[in-house]
Backbone atoms as SQL, in Angstrom:
CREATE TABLE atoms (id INTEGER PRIMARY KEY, chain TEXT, resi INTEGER, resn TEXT, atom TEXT, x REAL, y REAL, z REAL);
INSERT INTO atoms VALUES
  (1, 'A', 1, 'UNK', 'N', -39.604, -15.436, 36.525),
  (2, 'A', 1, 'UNK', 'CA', -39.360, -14.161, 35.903),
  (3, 'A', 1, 'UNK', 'C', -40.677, -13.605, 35.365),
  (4, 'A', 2, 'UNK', 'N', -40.851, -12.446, 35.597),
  (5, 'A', 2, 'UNK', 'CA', -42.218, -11.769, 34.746),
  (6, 'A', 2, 'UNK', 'C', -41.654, -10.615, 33.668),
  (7, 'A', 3, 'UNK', 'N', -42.217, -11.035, 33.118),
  (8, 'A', 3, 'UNK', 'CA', -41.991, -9.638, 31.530),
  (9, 'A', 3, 'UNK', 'C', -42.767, -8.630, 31.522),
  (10, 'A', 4, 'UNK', 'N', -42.343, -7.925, 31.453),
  (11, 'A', 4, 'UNK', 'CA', -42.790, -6.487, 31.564),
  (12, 'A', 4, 'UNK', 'C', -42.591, -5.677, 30.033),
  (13, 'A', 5, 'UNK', 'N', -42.785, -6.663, 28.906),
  (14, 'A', 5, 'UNK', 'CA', -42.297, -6.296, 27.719),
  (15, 'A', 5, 'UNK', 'C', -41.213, -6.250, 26.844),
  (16, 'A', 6, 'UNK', 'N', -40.060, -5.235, 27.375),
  (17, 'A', 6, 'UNK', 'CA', -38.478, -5.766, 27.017),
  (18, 'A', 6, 'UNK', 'C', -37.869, -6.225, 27.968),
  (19, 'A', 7, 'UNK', 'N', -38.134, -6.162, 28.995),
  (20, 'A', 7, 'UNK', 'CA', -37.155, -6.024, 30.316),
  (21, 'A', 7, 'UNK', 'C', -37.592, -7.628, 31.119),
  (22, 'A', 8, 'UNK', 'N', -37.105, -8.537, 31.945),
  (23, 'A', 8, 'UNK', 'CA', -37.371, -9.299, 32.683),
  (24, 'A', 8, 'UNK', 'C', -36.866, -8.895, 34.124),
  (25, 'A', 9, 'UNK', 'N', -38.014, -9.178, 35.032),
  (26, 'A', 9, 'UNK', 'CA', -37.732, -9.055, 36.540),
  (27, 'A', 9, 'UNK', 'C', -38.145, -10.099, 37.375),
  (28, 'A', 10, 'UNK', 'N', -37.210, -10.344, 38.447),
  (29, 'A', 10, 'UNK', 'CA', -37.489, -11.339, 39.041),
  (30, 'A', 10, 'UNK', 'C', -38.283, -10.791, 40.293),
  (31, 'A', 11, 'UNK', 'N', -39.860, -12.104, 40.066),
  (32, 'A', 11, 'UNK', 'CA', -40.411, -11.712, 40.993),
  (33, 'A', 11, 'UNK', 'C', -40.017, -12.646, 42.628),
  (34, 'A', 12, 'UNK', 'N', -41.008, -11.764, 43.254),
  (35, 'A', 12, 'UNK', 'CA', -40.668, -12.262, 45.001),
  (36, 'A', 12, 'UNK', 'C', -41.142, -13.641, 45.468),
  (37, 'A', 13, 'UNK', 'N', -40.885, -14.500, 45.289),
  (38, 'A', 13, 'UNK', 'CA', -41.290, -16.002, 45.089),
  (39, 'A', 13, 'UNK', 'C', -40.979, -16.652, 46.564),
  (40, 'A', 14, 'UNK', 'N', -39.862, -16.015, 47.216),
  (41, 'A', 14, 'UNK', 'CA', -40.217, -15.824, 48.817),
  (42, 'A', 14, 'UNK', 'C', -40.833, -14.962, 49.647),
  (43, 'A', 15, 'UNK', 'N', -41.703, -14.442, 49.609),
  (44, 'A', 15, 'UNK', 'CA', -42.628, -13.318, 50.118),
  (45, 'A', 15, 'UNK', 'C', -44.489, -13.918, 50.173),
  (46, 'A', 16, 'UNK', 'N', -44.846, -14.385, 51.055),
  (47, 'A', 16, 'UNK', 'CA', -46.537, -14.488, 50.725),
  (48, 'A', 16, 'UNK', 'C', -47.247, -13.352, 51.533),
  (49, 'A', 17, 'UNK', 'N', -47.733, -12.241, 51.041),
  (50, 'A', 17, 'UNK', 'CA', -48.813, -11.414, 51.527),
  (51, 'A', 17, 'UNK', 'C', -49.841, -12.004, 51.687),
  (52, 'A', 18, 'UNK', 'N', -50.040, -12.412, 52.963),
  (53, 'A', 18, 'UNK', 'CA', -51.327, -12.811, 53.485),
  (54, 'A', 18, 'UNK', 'C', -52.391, -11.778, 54.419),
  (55, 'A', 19, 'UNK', 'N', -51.938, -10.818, 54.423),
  (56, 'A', 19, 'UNK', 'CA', -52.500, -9.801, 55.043),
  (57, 'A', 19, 'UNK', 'C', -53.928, -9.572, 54.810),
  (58, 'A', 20, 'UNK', 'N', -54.770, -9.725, 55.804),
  (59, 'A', 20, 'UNK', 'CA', -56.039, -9.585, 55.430),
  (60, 'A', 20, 'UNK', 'C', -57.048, -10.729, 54.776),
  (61, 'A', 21, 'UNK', 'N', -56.365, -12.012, 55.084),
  (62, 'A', 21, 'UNK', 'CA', -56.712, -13.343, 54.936),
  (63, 'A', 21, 'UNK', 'C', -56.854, -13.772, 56.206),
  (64, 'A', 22, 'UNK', 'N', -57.986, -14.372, 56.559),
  (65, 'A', 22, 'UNK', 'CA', -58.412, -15.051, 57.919),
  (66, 'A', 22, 'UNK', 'C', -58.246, -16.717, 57.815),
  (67, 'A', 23, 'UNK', 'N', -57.817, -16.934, 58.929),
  (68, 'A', 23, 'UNK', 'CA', -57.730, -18.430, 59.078),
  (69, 'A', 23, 'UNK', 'C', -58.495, -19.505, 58.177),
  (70, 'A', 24, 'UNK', 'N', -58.006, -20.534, 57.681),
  (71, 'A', 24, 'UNK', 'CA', -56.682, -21.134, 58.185),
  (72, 'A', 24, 'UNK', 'C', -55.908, -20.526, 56.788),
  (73, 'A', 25, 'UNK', 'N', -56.356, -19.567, 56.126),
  (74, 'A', 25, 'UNK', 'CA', -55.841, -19.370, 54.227),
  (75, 'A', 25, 'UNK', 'C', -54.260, -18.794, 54.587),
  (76, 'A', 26, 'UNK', 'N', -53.724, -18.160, 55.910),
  (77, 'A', 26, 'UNK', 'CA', -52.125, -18.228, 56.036),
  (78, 'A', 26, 'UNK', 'C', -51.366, -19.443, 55.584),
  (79, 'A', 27, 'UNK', 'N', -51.735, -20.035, 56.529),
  (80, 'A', 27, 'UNK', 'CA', -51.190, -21.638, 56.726),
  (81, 'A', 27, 'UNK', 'C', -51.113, -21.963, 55.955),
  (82, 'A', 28, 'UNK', 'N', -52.170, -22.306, 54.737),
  (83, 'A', 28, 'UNK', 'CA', -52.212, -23.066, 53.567),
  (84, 'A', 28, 'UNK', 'C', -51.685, -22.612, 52.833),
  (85, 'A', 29, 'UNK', 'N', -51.443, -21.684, 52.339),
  (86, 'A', 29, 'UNK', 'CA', -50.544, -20.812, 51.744),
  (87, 'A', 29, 'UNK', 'C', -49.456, -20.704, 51.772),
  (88, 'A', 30, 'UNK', 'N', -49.147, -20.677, 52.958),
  (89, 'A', 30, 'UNK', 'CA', -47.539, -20.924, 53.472),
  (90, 'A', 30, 'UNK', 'C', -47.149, -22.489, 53.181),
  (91, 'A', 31, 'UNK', 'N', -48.045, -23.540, 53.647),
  (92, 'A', 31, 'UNK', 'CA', -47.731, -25.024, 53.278),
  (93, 'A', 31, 'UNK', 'C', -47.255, -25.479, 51.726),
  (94, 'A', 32, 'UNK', 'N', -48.372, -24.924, 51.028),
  (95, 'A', 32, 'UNK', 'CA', -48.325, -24.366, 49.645),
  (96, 'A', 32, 'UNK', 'C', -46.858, -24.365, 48.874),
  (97, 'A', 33, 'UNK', 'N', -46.196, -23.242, 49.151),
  (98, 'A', 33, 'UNK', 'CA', -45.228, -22.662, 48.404),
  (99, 'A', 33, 'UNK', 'C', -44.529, -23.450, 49.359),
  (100, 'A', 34, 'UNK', 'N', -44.350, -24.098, 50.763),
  (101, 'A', 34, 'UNK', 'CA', -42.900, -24.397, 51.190),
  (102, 'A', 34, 'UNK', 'C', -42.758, -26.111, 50.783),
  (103, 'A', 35, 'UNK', 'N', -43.946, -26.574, 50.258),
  (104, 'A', 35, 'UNK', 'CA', -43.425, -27.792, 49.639),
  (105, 'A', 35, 'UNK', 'C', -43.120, -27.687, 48.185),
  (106, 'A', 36, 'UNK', 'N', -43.248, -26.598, 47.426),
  (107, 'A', 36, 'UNK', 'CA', -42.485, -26.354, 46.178),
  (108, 'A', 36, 'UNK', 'C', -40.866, -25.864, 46.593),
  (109, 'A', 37, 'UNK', 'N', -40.539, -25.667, 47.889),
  (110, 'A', 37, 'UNK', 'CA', -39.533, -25.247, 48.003),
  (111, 'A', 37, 'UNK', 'C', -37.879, -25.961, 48.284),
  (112, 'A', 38, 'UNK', 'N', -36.872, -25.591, 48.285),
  (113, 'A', 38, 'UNK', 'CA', -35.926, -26.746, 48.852),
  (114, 'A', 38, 'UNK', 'C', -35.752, -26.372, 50.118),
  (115, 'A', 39, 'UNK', 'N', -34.943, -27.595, 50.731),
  (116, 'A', 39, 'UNK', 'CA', -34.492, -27.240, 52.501),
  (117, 'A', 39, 'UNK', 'C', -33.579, -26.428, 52.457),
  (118, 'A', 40, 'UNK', 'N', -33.737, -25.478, 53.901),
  (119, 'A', 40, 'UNK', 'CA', -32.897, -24.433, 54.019),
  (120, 'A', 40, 'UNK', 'C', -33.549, -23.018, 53.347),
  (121, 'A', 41, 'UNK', 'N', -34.261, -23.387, 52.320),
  (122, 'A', 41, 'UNK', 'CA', -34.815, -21.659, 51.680),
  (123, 'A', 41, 'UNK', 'C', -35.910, -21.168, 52.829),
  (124, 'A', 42, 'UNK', 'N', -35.746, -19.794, 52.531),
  (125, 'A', 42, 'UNK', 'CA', -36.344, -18.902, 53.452),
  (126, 'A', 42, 'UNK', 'C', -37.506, -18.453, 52.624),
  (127, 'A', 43, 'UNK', 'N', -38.763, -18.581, 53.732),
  (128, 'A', 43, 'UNK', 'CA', -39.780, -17.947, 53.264),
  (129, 'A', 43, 'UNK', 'C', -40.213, -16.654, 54.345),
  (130, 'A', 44, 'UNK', 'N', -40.983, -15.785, 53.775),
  (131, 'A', 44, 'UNK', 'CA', -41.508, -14.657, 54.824),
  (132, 'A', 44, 'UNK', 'C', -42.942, -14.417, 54.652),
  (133, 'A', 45, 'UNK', 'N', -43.304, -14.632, 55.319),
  (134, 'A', 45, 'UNK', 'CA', -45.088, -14.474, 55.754),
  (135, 'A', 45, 'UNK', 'C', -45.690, -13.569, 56.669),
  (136, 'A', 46, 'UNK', 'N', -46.302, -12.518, 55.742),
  (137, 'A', 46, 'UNK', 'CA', -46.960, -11.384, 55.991),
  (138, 'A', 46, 'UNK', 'C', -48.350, -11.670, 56.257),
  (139, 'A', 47, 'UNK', 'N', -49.000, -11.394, 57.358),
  (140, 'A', 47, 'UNK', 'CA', -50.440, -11.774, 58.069),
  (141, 'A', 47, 'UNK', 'C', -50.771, -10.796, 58.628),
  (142, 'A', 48, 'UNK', 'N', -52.158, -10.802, 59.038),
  (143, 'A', 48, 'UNK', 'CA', -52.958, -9.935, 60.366),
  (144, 'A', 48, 'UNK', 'C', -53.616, -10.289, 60.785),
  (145, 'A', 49, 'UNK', 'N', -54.011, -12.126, 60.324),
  (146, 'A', 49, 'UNK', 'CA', -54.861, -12.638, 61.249),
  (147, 'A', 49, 'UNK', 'C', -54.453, -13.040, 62.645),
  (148, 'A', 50, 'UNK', 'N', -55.017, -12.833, 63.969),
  (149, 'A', 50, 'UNK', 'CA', -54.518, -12.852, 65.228),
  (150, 'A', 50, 'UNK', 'C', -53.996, -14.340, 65.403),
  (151, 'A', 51, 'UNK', 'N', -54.472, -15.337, 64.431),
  (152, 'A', 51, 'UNK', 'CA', -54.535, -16.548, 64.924),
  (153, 'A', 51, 'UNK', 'C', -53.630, -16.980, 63.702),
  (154, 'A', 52, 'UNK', 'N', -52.968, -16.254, 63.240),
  (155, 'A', 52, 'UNK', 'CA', -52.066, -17.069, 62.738),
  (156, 'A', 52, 'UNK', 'C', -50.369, -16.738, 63.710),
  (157, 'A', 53, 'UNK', 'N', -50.364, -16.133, 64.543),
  (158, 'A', 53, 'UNK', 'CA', -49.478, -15.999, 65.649),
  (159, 'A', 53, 'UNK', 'C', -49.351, -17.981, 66.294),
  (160, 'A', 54, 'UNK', 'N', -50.275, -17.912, 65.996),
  (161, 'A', 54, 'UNK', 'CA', -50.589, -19.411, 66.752),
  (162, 'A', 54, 'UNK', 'C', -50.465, -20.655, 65.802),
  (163, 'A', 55, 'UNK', 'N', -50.631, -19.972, 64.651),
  (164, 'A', 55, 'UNK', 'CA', -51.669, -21.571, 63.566),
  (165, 'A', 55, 'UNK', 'C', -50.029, -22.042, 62.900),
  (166, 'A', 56, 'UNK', 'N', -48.798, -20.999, 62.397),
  (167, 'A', 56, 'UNK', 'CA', -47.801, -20.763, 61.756),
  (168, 'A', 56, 'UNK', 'C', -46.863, -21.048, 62.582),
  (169, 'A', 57, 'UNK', 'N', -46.597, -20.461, 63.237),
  (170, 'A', 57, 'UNK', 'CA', -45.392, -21.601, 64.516),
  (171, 'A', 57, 'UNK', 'C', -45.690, -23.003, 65.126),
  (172, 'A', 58, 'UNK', 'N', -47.132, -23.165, 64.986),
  (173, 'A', 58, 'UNK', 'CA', -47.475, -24.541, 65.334),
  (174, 'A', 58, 'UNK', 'C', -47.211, -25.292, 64.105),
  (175, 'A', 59, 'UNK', 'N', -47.766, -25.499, 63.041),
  (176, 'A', 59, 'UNK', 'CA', -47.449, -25.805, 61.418),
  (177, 'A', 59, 'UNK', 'C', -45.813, -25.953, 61.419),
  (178, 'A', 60, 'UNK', 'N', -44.915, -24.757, 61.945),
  (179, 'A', 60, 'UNK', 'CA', -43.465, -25.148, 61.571),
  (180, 'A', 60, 'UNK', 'C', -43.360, -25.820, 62.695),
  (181, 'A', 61, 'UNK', 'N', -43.473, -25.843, 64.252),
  (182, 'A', 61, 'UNK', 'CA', -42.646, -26.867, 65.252),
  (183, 'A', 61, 'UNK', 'C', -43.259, -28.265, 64.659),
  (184, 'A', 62, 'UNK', 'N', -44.129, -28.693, 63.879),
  (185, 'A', 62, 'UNK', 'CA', -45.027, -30.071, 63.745),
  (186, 'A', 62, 'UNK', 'C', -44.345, -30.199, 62.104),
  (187, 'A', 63, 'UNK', 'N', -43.390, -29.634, 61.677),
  (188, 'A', 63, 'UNK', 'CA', -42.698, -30.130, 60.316),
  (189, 'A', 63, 'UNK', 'C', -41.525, -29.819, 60.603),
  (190, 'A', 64, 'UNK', 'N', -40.976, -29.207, 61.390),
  (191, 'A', 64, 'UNK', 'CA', -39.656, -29.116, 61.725),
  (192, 'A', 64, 'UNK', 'C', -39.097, -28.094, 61.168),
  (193, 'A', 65, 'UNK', 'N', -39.740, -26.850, 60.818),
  (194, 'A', 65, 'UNK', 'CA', -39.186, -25.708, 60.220),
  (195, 'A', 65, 'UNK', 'C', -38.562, -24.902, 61.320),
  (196, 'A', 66, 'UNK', 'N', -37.749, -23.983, 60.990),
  (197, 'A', 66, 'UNK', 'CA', -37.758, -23.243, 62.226),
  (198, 'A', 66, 'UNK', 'C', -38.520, -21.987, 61.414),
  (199, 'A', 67, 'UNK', 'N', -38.988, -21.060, 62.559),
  (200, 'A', 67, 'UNK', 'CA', -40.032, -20.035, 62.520),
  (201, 'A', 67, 'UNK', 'C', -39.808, -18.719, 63.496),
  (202, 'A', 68, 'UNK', 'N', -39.139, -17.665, 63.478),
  (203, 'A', 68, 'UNK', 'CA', -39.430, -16.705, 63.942),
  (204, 'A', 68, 'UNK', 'C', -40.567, -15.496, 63.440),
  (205, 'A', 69, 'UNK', 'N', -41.276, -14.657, 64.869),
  (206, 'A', 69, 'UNK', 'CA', -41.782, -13.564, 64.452),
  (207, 'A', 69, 'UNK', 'C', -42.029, -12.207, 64.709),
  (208, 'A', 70, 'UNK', 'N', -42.139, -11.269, 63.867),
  (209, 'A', 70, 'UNK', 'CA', -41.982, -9.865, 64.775),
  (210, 'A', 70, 'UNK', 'C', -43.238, -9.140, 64.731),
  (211, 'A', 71, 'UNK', 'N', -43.462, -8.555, 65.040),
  (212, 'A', 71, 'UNK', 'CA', -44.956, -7.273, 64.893),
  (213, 'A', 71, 'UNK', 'C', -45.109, -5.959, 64.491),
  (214, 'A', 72, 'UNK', 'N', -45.344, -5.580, 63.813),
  (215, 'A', 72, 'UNK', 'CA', -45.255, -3.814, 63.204),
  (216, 'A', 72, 'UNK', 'C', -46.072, -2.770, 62.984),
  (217, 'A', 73, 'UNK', 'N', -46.600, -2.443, 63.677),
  (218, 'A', 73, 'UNK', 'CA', -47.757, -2.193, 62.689),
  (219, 'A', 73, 'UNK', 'C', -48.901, -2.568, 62.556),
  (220, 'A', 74, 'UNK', 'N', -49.597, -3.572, 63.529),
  (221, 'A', 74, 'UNK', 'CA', -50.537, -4.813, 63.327),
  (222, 'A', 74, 'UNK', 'C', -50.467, -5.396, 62.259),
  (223, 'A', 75, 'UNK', 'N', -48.876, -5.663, 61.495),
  (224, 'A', 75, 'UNK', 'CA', -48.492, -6.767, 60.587),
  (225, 'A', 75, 'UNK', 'C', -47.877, -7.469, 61.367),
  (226, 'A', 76, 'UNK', 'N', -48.146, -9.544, 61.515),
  (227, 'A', 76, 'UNK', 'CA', -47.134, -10.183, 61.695),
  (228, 'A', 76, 'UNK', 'C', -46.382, -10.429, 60.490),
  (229, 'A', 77, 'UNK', 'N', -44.690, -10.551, 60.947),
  (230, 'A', 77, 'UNK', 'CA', -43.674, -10.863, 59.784),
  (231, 'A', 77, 'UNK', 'C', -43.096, -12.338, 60.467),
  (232, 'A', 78, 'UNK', 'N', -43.667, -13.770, 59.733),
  (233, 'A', 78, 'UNK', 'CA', -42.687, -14.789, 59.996),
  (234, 'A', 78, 'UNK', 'C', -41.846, -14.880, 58.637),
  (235, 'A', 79, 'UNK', 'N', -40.669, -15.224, 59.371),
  (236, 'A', 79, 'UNK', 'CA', -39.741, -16.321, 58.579),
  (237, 'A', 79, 'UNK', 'C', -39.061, -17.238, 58.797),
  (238, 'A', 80, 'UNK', 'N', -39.627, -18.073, 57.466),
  (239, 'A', 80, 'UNK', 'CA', -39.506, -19.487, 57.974),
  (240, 'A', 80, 'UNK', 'C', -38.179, -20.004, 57.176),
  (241, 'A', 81, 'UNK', 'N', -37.502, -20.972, 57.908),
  (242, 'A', 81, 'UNK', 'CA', -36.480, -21.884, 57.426),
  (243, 'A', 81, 'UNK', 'C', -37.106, -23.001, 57.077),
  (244, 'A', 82, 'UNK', 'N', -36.839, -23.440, 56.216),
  (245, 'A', 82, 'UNK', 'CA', -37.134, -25.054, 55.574),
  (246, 'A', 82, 'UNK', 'C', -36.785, -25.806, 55.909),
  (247, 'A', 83, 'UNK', 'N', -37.081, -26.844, 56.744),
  (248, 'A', 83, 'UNK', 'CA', -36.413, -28.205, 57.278),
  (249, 'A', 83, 'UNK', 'C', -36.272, -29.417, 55.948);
């Protein structure tokens, strides 16, 4: 939760903006938060490095996450399932 003074809001604790981070700082990042995480939670990983098309689906088939991704914009969007 973050305070904003009177009010509490919950922040996006599944969301990593990695946009504009070059290899390997996706990955680690993503490794990062998904071992604070439980199995089954969903994470979403926002990138533009070309090579994390590659570095992030390899990382989940080699831990057993599952991993889809889409393109937008020259944003990649994965999301990952937690094995």
């Amino acid at each position: 939760m973050a305070s904003t003074g009177f009010w509490f809001l919950p922040t996006d604790s599944d969301i990593i903006d990695a946009r504009g981070l070059k290899c390997p700082l996706p990955v680690l990042k993503m490794e990062k938060r998904l071992a604070s995480m439980e199995p089954g939670a969903r994470l979403i990983v926002l990138a533009t490095d070309a090579m994390a098309r590659i570095d992030i689906p390899l990382h989940c088939r080699q831990n057993g996450h599952a991993c889809s991704v889409t393109d937008a914009d020259q944003v990649l969007r994965f999301t990952i399932i937690k094995a």
